[in-house]
C-alpha angles and dihedrals in degrees: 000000000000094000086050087057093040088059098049089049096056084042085057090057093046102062096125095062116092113251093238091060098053093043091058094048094048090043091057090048102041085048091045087051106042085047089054094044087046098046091049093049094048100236098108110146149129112245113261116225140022089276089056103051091036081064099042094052087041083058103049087051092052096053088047101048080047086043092047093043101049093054099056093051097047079059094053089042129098108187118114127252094256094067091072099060075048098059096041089045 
């Protein structure tokens, strides 16, 4: 939860830079991340089946619509930084 708040309120910060370019940062980073923690782990591998792979792209679209969505609230938006540690707290 606190890095989840640590990340909207960069994204606060980062208003003036354009969504695409932020979803493709945290989408590097989240991938670099996910491929170390899963290597680690030992459970590195692509999905096997239709159904599998059905789920893992529904999921990506999912994050990036909630990805998409959340920045351009958090540009409409006026409350200050502080109210998300408030909300997740």
């Amino acid at each position: 939860m606190l890095t989840n708040a640590v990340d909207l309120t960069m994204l606060r910060f980062l208003r003036s830079v354009h969504y695409s370019a932020l979803l493709l940062l945290y989408g590097i980073l989240g991938s670099i991340e996910c491929i170390c923690f899963a290597a680690i782990l030992g459970v590195l591998q692509l999905p096997h089946g239709v159904r599998e792979w059905a789920l893992a792209v529904g999921f990506i679209l999912l994050i990036l619509l909630y990805e998409i969505f959340l920045m351009q609230a958090l540009k409409l938006d006026q409350a200050s930084p502080v109210s998300f540690f408030l909300i997740l707290g």
